[in-house]
DRENVEXFI-722639 format. One line per 10 residues: number of its first residue (from 0); for each residue x, y, z of C-alpha. Coordinates in steps of 0.2 Angstrom, whole numbers. Example, Ala and Ser with C-alpha at 12.3 -4.5 7.8 and 13.67 -1.06 7.14 Angstrom:
BEGIN
0	62,-22,39; 68,-5,36
% end
This chain:
BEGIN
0	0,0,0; 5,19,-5; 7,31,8; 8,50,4; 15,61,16; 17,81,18; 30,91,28; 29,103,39; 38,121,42; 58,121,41
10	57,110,26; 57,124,15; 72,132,7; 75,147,-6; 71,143,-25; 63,127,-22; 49,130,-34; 59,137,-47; 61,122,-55; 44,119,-55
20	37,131,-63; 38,124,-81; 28,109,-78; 12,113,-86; -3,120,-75; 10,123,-58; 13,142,-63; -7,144,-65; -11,135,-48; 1,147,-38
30	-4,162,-49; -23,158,-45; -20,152,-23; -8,167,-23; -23,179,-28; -36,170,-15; -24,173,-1; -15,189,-4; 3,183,-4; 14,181,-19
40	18,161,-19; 27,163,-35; 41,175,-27; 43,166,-9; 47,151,-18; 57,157,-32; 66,173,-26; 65,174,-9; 80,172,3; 81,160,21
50	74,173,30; 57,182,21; 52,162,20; 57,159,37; 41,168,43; 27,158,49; 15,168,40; 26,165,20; 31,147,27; 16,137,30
60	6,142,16; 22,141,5; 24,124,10; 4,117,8; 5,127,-12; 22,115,-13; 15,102,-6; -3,101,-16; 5,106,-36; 17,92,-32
70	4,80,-28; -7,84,-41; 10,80,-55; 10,62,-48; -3,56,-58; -11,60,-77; -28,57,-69; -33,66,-54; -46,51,-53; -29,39,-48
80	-25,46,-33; -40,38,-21; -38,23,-31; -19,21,-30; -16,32,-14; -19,19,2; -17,34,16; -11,52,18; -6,61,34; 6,76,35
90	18,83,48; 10,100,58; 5,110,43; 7,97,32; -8,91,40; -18,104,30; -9,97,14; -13,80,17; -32,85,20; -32,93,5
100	-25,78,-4; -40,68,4; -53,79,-3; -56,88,15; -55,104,8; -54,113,-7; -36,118,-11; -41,135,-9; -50,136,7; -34,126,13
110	-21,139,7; -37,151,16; -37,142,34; -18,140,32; -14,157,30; -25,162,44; -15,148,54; 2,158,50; -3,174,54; -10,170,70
120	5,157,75; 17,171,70; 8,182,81; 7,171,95; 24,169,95; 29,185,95; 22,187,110; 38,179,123; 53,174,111; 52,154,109
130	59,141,98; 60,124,95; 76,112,94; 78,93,89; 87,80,101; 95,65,92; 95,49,101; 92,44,117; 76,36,123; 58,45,124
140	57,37,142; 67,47,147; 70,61,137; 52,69,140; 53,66,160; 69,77,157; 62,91,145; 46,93,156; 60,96,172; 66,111,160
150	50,118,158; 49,114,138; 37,103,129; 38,86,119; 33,96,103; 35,84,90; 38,67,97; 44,60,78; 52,41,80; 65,34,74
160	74,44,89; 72,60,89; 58,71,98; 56,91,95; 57,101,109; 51,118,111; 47,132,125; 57,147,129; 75,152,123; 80,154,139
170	72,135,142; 80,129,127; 98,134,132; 95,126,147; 92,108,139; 109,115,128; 118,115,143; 109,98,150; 105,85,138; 95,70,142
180	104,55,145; 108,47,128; 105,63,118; 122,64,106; 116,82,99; 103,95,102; 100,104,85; 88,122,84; 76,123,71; 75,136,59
190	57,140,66; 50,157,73; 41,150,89; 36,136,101; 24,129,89; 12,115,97; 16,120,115; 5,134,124; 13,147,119; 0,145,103
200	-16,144,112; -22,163,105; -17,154,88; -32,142,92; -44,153,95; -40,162,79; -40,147,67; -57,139,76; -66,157,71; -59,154,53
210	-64,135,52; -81,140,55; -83,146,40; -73,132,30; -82,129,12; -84,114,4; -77,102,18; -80,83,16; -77,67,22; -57,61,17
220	-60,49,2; -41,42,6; -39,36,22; -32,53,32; -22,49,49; -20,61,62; -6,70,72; -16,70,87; -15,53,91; -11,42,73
230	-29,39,71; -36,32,55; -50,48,55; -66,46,44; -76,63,45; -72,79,38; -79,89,53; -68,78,63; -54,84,54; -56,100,54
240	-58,98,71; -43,90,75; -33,102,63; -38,117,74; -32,108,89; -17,104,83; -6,122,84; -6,118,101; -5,102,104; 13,90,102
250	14,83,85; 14,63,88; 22,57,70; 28,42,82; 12,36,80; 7,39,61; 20,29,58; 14,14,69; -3,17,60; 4,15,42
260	12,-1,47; -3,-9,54; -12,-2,36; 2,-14,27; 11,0,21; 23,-5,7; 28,12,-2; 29,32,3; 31,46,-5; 33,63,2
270	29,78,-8; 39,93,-12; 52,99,-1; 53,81,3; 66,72,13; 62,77,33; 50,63,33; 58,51,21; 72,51,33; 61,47,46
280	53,31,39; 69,24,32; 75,22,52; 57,18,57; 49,8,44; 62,-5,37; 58,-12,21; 47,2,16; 52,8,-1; 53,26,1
290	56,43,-12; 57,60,-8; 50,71,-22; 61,87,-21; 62,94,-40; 52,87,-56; 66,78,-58; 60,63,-47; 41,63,-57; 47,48,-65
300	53,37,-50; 39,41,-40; 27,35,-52; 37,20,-56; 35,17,-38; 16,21,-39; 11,10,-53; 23,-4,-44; 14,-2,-28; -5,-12,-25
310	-19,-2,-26; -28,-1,-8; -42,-11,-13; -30,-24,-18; -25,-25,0; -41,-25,6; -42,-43,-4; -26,-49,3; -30,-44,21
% end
């Protein structure tokens, strides 16, 4: 079974749509999502240096356009991707990426909610100066007794080793200072806040406001799996739901990952900028053929490994 997967903010990098923008239909899609939420995707993603995409408010919605044309250049048919897509989930903001994917929301009233997300995430944060940083190794049983002792929060408990951290940067150079048993290197993110901590409550309030006047939501017609807890999640309120939550709760990809094992995952793709959550499964899903799509250049391997993989109802027989 196919996976797709979406990542999340500190993926992107300068210029990593350029290449993009010659394959047909891309430049028309971010021309048109650029207009329905008053930001320029085109320069971010072309021109734009570290620093302006940095921004919570350019980032998340720069990433989700990424992530959705990308998806859409996998297949000739758009009709494929329920029939060879098994599940989709992303990673924080990727979430609203993956939803889109599953025919949650309409790609514009994504890019809408997730521009509200950014705006109001950047403006939580700027409220105390916060951050986030990844440990690499040691053991969750003991790393999260000892970041909860230093006042941060288990942001983004991932697998394969590693678990985001975030609180303030006072906090942060605390756990610098003292790692957790096991911990080989504590490594800060190129994020603007203490996302999914809370520090992002007001960011909650802002988005559940927007949400309630989300269009054209439906139920996922690709099995969608949650951050919250790695839920299978069949309703599109529930989604929605769950999305708002989300700012401010830890992102549990730990468990996503245990979810796409017990679906019979067999292949996973993550769209553009991939290569965060291809790293991931390789070290937590042995076996699992995995392809980052970065550039157009790897259309052509990914959908080798699409037309290789079963379709999900195929699995459904074999199960």
């Amino acid at each position: 079974m196919l996976v797709l997967v979406a990542p999340g903010q500190g993926a992107q990098t300068p210029g990593f749509l350029t290449a993009w923008l010659d394959f047909p239909g891309v430049r028309g899609a971010l021309e048109a999502w650029s207009d329905a939420v008053g930001l320029d995707l085109i320069r971010y993603g072309t021109e734009a240096d570290a620093e302006e995409i940095r921004d919570t408010a350019v980032a998340q919605p720069l990433l989700v356009a990424a992530g959705m044309a990308s998806a859409a250049m996998l297949f000739d048919d758009p009709a494929d991707l329920p029939r060879k897509v098994g599940a989709v989930a992303g990673h924080s903001v990727g979430e609203f990426t993956a939803a889109s994917i599953a025919g949650v929301l309409p790609h514009e009233e994504a890019l809408r909610l997730v521009r509200t997300r950014g705006l109001a995430m950047a403006e939580a944060a700027a409220v105390t100066e916060t951050g986030m940083a990844a440990l690499l190794g040691g053991d969750s049983e003991v790393t999260v007794p000892h970041l909860e002792k230093l006042g941060l929060t288990p942001a983004n408990i991932n697998g394969a080793g590693q678990i985001v951290a975030a609180g303030t940067k006072e906090q942060l150079a605390a756990l610098e200072a003292d790692k957790p048993e096991g911990v080989r290197k504590v490594v800060a993110l190129k994020v603007a806040g203490a996302f999914h901590t809370h520090h992002m409550a007001p960011a909650v309030d802002t988005l559940a406001k927007a949400a309630a006047d989300a269009r054209g939501t439906g139920d996922p017609k690709i099995t969608y799996v949650s951050n919250k807890d790695g839920r299978a999640v069949a309703s599109g309120s529930e989604v929605l739901e769950r999305l708002v939550g989300q700012v401010a709760n830890p992102v549990r990809w730990d468990l996503c990952m245990e979810t796409f094992k017990e679906l019979g995952v067999t292949a996973l793709i993550e769209v553009c900028p991939g290569g965060t959550l291809t790293g991931l499964a390789k070290r937590a899903l042995p076996g699992v053929k995995t392809l980052a799509l970065k550039s157009p250049a790897d259309l052509d391997a990914a959908r080798e490994l699409i037309a290789e993989a079963p379709t999900p109802a195929a699995d459904a027989a074999g199960a």
